[in-house]
CHARMM internal coordinates of N, CA and C (Angstrom, degrees):
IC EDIT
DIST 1 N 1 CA 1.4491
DIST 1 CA 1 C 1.5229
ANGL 1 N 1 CA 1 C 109.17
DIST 1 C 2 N 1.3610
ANGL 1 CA 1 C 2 N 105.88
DIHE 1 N 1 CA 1 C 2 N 145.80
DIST 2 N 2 CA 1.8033
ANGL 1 C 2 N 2 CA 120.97
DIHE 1 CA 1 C 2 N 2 CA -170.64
DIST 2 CA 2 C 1.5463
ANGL 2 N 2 CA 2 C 93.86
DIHE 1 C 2 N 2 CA 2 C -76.52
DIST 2 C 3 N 1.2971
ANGL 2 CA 2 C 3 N 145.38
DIHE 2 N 2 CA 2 C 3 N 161.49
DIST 3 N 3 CA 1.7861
ANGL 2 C 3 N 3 CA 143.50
DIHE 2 CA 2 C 3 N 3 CA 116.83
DIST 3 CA 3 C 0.9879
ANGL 3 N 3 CA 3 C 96.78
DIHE 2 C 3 N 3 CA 3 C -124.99
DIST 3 C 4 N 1.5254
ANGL 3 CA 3 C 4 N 108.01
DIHE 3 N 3 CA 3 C 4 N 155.20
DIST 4 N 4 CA 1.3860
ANGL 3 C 4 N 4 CA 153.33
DIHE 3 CA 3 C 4 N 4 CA -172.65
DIST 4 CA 4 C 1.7655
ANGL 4 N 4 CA 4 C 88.32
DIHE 3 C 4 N 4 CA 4 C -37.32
DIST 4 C 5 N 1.3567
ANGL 4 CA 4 C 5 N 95.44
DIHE 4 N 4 CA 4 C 5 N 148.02
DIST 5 N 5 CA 1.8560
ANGL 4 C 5 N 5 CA 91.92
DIHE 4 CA 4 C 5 N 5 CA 172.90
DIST 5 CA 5 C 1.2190
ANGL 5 N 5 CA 5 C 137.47
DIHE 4 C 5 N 5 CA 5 C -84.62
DIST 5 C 6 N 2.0904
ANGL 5 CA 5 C 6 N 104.49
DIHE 5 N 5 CA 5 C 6 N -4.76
DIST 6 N 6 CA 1.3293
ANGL 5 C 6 N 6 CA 112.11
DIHE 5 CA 5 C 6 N 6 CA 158.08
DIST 6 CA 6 C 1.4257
ANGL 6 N 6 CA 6 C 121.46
DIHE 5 C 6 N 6 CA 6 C -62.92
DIST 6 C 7 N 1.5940
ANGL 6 CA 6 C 7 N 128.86
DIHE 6 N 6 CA 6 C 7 N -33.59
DIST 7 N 7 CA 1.0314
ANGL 6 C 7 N 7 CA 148.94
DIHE 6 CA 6 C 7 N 7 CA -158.92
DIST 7 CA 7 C 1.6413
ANGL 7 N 7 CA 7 C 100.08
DIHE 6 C 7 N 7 CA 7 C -90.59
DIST 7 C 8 N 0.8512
ANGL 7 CA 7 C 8 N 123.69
DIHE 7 N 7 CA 7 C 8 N -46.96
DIST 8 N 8 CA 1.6890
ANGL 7 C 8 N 8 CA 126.03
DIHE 7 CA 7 C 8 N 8 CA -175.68
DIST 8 CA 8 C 1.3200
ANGL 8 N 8 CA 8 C 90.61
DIHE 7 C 8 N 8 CA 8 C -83.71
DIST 8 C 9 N 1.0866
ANGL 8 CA 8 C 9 N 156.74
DIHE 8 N 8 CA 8 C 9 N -36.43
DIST 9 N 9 CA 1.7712
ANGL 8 C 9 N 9 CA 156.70
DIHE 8 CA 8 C 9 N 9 CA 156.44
DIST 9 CA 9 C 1.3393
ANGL 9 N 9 CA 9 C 86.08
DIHE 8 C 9 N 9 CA 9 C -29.63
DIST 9 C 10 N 1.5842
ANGL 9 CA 9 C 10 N 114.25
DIHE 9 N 9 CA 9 C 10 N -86.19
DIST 10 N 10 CA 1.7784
ANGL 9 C 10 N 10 CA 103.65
DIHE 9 CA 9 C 10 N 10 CA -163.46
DIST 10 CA 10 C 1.3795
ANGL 10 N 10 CA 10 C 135.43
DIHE 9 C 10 N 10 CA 10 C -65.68
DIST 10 C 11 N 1.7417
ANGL 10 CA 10 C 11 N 106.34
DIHE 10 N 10 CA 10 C 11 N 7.78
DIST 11 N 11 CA 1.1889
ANGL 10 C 11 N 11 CA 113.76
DIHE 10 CA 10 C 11 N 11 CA -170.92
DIST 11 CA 11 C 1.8171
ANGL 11 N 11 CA 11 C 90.91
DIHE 10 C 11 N 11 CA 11 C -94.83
DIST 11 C 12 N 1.2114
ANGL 11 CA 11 C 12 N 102.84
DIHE 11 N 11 CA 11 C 12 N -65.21
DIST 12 N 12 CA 1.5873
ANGL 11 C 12 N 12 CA 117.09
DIHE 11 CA 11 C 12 N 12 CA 162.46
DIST 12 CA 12 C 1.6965
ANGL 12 N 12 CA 12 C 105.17
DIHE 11 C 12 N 12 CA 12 C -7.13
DIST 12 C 13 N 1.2261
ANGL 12 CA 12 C 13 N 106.44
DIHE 12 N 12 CA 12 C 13 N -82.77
DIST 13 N 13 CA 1.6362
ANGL 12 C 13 N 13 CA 123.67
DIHE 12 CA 12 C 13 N 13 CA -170.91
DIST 13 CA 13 C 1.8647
ANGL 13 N 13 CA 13 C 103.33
DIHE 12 C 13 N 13 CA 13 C -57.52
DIST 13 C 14 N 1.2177
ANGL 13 CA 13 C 14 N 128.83
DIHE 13 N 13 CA 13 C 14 N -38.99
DIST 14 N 14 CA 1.2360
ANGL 13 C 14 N 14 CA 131.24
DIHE 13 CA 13 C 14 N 14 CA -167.02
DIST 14 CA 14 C 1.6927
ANGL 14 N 14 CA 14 C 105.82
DIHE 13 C 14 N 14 CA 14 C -76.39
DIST 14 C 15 N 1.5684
ANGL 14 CA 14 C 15 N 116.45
DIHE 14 N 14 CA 14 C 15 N -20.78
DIST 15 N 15 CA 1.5597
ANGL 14 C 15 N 15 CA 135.18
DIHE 14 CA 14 C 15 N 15 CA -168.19
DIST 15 CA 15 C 1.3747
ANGL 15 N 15 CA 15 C 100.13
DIHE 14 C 15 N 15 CA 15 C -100.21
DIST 15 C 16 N 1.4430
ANGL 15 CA 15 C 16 N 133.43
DIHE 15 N 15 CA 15 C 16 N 24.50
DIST 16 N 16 CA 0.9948
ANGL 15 C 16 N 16 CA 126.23
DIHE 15 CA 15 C 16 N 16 CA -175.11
DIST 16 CA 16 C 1.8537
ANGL 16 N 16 CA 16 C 112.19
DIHE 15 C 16 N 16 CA 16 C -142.59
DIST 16 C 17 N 1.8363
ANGL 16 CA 16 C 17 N 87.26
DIHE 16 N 16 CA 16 C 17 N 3.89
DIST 17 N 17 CA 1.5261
ANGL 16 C 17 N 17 CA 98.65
DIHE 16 CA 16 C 17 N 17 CA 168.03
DIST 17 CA 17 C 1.4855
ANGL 17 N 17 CA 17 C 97.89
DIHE 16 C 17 N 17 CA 17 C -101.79
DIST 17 C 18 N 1.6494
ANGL 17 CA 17 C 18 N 94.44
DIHE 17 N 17 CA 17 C 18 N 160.76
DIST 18 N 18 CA 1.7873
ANGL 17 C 18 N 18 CA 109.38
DIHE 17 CA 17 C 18 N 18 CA -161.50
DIST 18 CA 18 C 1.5584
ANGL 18 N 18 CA 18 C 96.58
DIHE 17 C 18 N 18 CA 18 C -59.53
DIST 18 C 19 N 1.5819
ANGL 18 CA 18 C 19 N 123.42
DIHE 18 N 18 CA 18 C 19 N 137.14
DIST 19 N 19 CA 0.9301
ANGL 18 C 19 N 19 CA 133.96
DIHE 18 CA 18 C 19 N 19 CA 130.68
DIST 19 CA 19 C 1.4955
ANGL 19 N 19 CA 19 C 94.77
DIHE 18 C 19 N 19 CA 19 C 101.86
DIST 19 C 20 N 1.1894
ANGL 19 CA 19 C 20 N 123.61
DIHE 19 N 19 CA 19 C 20 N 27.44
DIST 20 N 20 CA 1.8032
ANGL 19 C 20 N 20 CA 126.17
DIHE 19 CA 19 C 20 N 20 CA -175.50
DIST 20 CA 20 C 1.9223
ANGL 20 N 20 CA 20 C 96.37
DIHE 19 C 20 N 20 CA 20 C -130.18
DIST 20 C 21 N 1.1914
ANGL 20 CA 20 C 21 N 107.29
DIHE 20 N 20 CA 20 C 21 N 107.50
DIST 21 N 21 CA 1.4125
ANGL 20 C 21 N 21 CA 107.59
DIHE 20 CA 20 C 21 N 21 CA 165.62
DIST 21 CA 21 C 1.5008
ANGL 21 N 21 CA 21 C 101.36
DIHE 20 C 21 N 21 CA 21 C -74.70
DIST 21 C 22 N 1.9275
ANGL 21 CA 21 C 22 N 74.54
DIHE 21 N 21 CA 21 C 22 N -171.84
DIST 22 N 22 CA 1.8906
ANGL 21 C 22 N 22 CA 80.12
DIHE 21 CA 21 C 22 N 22 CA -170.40
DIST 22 CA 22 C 1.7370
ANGL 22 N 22 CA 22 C 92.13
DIHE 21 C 22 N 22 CA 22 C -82.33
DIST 22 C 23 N 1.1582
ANGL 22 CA 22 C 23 N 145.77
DIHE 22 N 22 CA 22 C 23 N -7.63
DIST 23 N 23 CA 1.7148
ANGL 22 C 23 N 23 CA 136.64
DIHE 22 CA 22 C 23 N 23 CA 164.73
DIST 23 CA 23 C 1.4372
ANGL 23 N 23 CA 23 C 106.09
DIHE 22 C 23 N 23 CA 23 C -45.67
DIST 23 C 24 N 1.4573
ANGL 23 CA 23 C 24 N 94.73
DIHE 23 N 23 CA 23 C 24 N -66.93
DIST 24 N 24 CA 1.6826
ANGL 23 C 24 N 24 CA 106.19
DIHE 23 CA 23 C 24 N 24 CA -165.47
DIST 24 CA 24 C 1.6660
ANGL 24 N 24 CA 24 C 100.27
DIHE 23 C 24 N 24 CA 24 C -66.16
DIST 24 C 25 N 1.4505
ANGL 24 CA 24 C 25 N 120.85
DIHE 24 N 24 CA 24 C 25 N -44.89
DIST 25 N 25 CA 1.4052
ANGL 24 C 25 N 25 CA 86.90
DIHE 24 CA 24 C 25 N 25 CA -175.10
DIST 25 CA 25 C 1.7031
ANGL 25 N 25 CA 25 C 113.81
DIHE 24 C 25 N 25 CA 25 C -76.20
DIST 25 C 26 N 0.8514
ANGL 25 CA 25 C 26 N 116.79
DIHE 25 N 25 CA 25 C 26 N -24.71
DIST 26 N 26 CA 1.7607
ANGL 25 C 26 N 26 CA 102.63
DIHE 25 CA 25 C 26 N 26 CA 176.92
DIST 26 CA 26 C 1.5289
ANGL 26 N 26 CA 26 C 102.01
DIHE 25 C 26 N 26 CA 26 C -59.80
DIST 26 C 27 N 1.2704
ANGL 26 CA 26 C 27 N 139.57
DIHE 26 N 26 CA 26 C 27 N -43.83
DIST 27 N 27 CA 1.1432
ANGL 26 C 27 N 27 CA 111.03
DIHE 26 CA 26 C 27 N 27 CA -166.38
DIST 27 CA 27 C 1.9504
ANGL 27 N 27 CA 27 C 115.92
DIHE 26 C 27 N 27 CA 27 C -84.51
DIST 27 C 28 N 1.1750
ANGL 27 CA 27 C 28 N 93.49
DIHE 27 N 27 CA 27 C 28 N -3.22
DIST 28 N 28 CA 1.9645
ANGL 27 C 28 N 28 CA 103.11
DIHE 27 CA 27 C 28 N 28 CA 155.88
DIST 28 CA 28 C 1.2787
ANGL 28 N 28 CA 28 C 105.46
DIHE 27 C 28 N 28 CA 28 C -78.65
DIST 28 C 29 N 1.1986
ANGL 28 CA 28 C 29 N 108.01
DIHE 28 N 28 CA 28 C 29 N -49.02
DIST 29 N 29 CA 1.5841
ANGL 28 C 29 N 29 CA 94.54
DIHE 28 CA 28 C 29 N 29 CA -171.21
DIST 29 CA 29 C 1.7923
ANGL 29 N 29 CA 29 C 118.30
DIHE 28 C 29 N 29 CA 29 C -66.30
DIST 29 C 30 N 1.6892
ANGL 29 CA 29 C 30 N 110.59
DIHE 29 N 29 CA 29 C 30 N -10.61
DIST 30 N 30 CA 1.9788
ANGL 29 C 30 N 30 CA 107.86
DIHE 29 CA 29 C 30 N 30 CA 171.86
DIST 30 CA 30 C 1.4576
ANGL 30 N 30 CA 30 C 89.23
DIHE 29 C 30 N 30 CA 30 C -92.73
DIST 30 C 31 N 1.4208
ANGL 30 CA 30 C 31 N 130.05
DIHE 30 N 30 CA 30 C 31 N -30.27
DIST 31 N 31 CA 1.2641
ANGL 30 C 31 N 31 CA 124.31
DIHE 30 CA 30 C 31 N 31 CA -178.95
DIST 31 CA 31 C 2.0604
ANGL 31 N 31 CA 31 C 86.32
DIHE 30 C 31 N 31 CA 31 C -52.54
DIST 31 C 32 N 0.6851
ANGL 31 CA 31 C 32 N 130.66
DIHE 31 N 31 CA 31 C 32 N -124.43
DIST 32 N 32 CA 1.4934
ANGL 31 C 32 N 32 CA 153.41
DIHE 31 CA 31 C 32 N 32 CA -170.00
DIST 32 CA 32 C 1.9338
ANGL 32 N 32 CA 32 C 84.24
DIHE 31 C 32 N 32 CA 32 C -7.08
DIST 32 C 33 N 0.9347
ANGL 32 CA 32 C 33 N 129.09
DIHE 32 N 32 CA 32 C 33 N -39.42
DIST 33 N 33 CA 1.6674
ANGL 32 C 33 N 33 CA 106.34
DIHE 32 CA 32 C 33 N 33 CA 170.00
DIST 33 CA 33 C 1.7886
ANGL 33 N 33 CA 33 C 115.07
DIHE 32 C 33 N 33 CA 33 C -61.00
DIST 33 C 34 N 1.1678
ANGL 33 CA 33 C 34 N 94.11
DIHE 33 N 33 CA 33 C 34 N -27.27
DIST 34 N 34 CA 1.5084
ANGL 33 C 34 N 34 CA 86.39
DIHE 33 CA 33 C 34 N 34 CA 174.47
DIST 34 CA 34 C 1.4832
ANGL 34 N 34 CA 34 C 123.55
DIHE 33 C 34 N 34 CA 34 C -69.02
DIST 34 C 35 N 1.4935
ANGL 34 CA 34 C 35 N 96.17
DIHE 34 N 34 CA 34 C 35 N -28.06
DIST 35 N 35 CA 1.6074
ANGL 34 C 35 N 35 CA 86.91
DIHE 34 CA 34 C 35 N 35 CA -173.73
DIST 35 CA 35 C 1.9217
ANGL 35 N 35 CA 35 C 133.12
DIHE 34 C 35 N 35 CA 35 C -74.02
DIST 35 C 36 N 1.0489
ANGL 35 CA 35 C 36 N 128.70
DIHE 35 N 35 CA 35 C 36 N 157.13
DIST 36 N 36 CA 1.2960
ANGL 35 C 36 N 36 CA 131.22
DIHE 35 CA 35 C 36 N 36 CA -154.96
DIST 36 CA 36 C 2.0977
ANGL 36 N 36 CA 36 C 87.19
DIHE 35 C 36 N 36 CA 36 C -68.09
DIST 36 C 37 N 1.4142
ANGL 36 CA 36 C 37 N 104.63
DIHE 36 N 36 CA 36 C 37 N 154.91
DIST 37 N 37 CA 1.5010
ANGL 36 C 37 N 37 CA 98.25
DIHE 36 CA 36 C 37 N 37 CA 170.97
DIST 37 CA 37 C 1.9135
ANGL 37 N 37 CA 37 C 108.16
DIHE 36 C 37 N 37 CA 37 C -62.94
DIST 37 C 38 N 0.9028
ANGL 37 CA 37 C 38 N 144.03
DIHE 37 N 37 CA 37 C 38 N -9.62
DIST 38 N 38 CA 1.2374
ANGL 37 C 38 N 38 CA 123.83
DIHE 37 CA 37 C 38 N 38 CA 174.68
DIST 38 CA 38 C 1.5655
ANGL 38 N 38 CA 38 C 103.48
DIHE 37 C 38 N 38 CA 38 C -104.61
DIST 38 C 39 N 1.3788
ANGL 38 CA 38 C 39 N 132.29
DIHE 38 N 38 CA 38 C 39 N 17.96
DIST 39 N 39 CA 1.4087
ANGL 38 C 39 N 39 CA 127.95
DIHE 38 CA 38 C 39 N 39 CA 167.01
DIST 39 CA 39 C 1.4708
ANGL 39 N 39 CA 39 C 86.82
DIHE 38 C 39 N 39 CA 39 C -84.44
DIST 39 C 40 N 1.4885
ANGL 39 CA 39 C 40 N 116.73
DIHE 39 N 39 CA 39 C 40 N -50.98
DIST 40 N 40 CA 1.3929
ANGL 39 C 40 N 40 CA 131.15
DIHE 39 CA 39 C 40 N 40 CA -161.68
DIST 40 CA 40 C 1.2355
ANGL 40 N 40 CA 40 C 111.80
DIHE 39 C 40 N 40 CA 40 C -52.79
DIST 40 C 41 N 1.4083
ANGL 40 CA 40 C 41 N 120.24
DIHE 40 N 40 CA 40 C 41 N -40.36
DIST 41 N 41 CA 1.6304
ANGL 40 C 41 N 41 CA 127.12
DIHE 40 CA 40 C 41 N 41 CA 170.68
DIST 41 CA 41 C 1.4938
ANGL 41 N 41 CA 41 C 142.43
DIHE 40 C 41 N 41 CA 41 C -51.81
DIST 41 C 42 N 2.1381
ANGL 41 CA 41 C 42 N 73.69
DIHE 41 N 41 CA 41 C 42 N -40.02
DIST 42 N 42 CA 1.8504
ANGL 41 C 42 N 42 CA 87.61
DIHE 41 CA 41 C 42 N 42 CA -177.20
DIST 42 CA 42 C 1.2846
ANGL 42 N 42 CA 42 C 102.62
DIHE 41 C 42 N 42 CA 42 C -92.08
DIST 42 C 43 N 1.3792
ANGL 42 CA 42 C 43 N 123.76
DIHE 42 N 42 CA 42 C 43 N -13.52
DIST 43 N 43 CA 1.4607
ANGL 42 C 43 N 43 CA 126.93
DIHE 42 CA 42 C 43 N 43 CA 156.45
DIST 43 CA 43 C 1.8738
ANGL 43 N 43 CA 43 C 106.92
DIHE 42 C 43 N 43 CA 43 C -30.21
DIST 43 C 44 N 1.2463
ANGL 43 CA 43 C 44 N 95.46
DIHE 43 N 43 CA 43 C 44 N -81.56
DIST 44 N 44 CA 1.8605
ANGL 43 C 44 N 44 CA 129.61
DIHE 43 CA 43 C 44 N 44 CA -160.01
DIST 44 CA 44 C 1.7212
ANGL 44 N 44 CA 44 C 87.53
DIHE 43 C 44 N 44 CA 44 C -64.89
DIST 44 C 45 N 1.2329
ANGL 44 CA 44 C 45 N 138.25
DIHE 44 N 44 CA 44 C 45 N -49.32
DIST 45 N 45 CA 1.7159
ANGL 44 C 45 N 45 CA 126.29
DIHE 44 CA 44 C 45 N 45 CA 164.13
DIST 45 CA 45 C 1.1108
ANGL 45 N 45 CA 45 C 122.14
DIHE 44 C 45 N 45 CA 45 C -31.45
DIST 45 C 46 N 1.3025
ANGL 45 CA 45 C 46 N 112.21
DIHE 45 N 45 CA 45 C 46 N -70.18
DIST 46 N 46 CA 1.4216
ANGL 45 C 46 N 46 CA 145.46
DIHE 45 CA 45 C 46 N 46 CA -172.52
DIST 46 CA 46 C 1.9164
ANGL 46 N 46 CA 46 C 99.59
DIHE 45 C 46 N 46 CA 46 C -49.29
DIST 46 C 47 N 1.1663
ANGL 46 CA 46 C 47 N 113.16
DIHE 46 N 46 CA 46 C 47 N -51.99
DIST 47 N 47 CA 1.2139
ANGL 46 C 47 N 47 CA 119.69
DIHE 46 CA 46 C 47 N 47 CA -173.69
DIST 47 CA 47 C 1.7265
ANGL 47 N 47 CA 47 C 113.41
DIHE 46 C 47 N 47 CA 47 C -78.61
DIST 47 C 48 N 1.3969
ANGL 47 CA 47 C 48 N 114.78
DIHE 47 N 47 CA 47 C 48 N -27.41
DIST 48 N 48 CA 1.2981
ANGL 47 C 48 N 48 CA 133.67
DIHE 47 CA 47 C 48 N 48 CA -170.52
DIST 48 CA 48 C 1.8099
ANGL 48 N 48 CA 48 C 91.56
DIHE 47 C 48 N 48 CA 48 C -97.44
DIST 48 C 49 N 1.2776
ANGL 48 CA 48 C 49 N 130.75
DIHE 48 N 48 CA 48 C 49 N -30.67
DIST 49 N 49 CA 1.3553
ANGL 48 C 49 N 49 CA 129.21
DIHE 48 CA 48 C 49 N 49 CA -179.26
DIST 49 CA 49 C 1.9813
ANGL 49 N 49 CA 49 C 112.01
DIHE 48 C 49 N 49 CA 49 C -78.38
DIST 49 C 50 N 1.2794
ANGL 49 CA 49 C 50 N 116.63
DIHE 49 N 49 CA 49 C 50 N -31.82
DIST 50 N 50 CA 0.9477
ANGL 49 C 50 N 50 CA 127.05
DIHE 49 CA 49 C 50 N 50 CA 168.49
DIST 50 CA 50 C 1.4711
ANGL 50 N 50 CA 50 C 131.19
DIHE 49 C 50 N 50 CA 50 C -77.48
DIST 50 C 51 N 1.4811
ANGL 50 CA 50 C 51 N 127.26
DIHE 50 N 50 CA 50 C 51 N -9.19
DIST 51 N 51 CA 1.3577
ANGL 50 C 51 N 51 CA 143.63
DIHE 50 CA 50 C 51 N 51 CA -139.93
DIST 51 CA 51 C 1.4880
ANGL 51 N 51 CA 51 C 71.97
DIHE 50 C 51 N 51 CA 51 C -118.88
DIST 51 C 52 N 1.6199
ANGL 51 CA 51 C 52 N 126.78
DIHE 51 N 51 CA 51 C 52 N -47.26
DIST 52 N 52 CA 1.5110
ANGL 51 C 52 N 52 CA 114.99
DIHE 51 CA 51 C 52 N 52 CA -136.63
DIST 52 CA 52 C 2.1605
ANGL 52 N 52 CA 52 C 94.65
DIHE 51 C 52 N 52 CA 52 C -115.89
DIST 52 C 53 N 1.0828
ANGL 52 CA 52 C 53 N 96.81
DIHE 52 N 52 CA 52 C 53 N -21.26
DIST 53 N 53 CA 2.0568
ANGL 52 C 53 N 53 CA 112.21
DIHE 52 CA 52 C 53 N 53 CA 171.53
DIST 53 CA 53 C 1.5093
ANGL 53 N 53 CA 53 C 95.90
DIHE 52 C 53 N 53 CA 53 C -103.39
DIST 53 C 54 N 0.8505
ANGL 53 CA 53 C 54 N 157.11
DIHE 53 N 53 CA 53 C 54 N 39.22
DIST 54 N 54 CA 1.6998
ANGL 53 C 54 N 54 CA 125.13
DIHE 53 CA 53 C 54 N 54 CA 165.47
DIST 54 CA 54 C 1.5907
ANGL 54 N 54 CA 54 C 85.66
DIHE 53 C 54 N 54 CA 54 C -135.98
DIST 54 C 55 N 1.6632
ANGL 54 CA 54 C 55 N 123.00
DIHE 54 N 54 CA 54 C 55 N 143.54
DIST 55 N 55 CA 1.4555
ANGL 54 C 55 N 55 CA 112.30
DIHE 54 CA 54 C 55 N 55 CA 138.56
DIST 55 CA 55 C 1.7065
ANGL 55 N 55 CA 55 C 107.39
DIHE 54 C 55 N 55 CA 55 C -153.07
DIST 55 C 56 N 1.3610
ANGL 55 CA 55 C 56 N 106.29
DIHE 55 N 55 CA 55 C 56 N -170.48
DIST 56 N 56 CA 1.2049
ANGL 55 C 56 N 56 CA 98.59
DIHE 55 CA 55 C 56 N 56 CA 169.70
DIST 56 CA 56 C 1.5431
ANGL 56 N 56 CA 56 C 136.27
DIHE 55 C 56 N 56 CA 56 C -71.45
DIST 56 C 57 N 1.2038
ANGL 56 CA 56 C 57 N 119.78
DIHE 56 N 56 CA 56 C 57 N 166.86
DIST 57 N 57 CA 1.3996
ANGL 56 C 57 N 57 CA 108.75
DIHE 56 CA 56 C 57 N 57 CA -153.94
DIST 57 CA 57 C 1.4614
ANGL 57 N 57 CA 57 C 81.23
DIHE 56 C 57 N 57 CA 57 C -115.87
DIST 57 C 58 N 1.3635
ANGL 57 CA 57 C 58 N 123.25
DIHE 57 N 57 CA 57 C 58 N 133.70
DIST 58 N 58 CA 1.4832
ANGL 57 C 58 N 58 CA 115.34
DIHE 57 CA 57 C 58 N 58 CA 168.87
DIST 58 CA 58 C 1.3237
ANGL 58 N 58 CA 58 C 137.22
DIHE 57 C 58 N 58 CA 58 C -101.75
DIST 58 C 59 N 1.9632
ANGL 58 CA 58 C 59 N 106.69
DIHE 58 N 58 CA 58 C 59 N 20.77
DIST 59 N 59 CA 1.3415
ANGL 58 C 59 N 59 CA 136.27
DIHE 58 CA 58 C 59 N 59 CA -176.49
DIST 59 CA 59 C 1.4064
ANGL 59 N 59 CA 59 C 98.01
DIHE 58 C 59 N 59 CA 59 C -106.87
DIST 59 C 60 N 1.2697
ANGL 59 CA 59 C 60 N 113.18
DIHE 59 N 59 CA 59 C 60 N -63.09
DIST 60 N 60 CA 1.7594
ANGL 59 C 60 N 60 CA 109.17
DIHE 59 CA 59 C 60 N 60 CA -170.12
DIST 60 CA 60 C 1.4240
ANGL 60 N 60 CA 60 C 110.87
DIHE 59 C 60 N 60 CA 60 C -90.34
DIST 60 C 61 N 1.2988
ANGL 60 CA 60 C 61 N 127.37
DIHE 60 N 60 CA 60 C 61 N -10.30
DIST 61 N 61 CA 1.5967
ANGL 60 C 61 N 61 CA 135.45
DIHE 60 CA 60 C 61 N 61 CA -139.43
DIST 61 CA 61 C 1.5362
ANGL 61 N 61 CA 61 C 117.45
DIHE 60 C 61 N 61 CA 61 C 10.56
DIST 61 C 62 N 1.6761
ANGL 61 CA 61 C 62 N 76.69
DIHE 61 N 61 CA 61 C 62 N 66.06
DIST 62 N 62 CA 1.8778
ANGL 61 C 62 N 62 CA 86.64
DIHE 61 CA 61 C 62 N 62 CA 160.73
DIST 62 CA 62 C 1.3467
ANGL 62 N 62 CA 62 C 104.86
DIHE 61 C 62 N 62 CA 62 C -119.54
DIST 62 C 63 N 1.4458
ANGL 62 CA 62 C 63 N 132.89
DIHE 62 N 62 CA 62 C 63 N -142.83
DIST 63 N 63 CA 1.4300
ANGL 62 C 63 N 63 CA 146.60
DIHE 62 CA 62 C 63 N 63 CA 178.97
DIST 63 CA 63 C 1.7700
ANGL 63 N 63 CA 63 C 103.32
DIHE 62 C 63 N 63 CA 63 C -132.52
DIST 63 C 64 N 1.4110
ANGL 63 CA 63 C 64 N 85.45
DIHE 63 N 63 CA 63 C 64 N 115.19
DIST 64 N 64 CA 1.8355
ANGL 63 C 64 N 64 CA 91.38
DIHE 63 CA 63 C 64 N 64 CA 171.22
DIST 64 CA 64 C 1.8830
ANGL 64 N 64 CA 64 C 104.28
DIHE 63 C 64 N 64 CA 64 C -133.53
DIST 64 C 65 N 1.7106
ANGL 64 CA 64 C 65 N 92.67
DIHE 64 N 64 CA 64 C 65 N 165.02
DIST 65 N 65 CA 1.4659
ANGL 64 C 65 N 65 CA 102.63
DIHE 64 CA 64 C 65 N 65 CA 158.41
DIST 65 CA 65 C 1.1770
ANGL 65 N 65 CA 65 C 128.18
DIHE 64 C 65 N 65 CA 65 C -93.78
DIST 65 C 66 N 1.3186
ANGL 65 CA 65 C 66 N 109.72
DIHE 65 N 65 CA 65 C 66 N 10.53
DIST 66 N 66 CA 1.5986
ANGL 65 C 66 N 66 CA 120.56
DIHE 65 CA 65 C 66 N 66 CA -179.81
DIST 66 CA 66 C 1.1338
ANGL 66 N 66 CA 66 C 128.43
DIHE 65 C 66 N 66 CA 66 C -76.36
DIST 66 C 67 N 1.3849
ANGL 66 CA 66 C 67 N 140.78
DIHE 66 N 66 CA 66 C 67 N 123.23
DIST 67 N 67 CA 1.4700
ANGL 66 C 67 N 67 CA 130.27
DIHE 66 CA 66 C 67 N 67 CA 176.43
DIST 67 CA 67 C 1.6522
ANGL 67 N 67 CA 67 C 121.30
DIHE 66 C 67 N 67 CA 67 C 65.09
DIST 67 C 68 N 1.1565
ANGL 67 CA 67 C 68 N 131.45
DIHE 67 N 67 CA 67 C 68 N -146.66
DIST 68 N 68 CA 0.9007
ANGL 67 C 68 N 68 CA 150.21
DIHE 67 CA 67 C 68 N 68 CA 172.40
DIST 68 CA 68 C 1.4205
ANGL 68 N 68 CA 68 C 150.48
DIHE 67 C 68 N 68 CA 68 C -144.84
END
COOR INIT
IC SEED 1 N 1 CA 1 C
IC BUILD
């Protein structure tokens, strides 16, 4: 079956985190159609807030928001 090419975009992108085929991510990706546009937002924050605050720590080699 065809979907829209916004929709196969986020299925695409969601199948490319560890351990999510392309099953599991299409069915996150109608999961995430369900949600109201401001579930959808704090989704895309949350993901855009972490990309740009989290890194590696080069004392413990863990992931912190501390410093730089």
């Amino acid at each position: 079956m065809q979907y829209p090419e916004s929709l196969d975009r986020l299925s695409r992108e969601l199948s490319r985190l560890p351990g999510i085929g392309k099953k599991t991510a299409l069915r996150l990706a109608f999961g995430i159609l369900r949600y109201t546009p401001e579930e959808a937002a704090n989704l895309a924050e949350a993901i855009r807030q972490v990309k740009e605050r989290i890194h590696h720590c080069d004392v413990c080699h863990g992931f912190t928001d501390l410093g730089t």
